[in-house]
N, C-alpha and C positions, 0 to 999 in steps of 0.2 A: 504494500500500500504506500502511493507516493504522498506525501505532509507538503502541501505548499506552504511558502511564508507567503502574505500575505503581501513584503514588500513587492513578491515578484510578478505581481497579479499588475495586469497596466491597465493605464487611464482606461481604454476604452473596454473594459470588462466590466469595470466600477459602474463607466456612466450606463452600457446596457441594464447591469443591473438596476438602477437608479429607474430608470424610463420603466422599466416592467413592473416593480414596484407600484409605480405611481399609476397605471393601467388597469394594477388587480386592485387597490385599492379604489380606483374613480368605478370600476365595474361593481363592487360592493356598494360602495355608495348609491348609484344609480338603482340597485337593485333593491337592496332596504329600503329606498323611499319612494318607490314605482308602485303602480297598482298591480302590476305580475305581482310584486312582492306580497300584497298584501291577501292576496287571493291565494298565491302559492303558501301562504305562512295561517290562512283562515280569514283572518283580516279581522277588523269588528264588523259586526252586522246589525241592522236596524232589527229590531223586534219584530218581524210580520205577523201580521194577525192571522193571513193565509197567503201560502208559497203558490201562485199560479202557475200552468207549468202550458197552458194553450191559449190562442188570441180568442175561443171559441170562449171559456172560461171567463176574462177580459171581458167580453163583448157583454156577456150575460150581466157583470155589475157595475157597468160604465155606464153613466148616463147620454158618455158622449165619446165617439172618435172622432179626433179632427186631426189632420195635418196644418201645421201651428208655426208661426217666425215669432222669436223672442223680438219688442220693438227696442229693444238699448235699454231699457227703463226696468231697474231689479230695487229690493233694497231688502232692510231684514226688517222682521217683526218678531217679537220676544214675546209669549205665553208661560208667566212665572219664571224661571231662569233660563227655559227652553228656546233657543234661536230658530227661525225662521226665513228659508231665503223666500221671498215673491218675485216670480217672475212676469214682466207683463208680456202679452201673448197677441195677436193678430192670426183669428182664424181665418187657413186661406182655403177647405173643403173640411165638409165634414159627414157625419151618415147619417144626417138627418135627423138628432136630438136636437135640446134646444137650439145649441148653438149653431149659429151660419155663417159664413164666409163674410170676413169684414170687421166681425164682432170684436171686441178686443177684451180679455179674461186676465185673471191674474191668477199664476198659478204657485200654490203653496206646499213647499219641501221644506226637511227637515233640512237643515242647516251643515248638519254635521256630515262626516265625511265616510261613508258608511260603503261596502264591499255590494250588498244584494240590495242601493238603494242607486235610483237616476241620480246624475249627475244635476245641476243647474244647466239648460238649456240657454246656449252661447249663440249671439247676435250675430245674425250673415247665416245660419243654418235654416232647415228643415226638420221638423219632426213632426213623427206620428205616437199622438198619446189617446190613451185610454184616461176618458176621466171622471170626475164626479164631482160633486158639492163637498167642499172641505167640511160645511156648518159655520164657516167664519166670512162675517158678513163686512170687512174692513173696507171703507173706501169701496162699497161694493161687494160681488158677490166673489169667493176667490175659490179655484177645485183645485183638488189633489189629483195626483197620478193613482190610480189604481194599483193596489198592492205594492205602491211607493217605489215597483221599476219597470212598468210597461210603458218604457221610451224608448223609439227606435230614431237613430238617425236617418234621413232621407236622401238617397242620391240618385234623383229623378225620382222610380215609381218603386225602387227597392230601399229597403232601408235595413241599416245594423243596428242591435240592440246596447244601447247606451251600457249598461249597466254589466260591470265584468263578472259577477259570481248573481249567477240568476236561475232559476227552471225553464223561464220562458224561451222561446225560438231565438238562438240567433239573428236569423235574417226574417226579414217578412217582405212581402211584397204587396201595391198598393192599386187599385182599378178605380174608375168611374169618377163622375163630376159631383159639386156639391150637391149633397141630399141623397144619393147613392153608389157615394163611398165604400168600398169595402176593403179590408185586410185581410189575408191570408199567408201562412207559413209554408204554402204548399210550393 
């Protein structure tokens, strides 16, 4: 077995070493505070009242499916220490509940940064939600997303599902004009 001294080790072994280092270290990093991470580690997760696992399921306790553009206009609302983000929304189709194309809704997520919950829906997007009456009548009437992650993103008339640790479909795909609208995973 050969024993190097360490004098005989030269610069440029040093600095590779140095650079790789700095590479598995920036890869840990990225990875502990990425959502892979938090999905691959469990993550925290919102309390659901119940896990959906079809848009069929969805459809049955939505009052409304619309595909939706957040208008730039968010803010929080606090219910006893519990944060609240509002999103405001412009529907631009929907399947013919209350809401119709034009309307513009505010919609109410928990705040926090939860694995099996949607995201805050981001300005210059598309989405397609499933939604209902929150019961919070602020500045108006304001819905929840159904089972707090039936949001897909929209690209054209297909769309991925917002939400990284979920039951529901990956992908779904979207038909027809305002008032009959539909969604399906098929």
């Amino acid at each position: 077995m050969r024993t190097v001294d360490l004098g005989e080790v030269d610069r440029g072994s040093w600095v590779r070493l140095g650079v790789l280092a700095v590479l598995v270290l920036g890869a840990v990093g990225w990875w502990t505070s990425s959502d892979a991470a938090l999905v691959g580690h469990g993550g925290e997760e919102l309390d659901l009242l119940r896990d959906y696992s079809s848009v069929d399921e969805l459809a049955a306790e939505a009052t409304d499916v619309a595909v939706v553009e957040p208008t730039g206009r968010t803010w929080t609302e606090h219910i006893s220490t519990a944060p609240f983000a509002v999103t405001e929304l412009r529907v631009v189709t929907s399947d013919g509940g209350p809401l119709v194309a034009g309307d513009v809704v505010a919609l109410r997520q928990d705040a926090g940064h939860y694995v099996n919950a949607a995201p805050t829906p981001e300005e210059g997007e598309r989405y397609l939600v499933f939604l209902h009456p929150s019961g919070v009548e602020a500045d108006g009437p304001q819905y929840s997303v159904v089972g707090a992650h039936a949001v897909w993103r929209l690209d054209g008339s297909r769309g991925r599902l917002t939400t990284p640790k979920s039951s529901l479909p990956r992908r779904v795909s979207i038909e027809g004009a305002d008032g009959k609208l539909v969604a399906s995973s098929r």
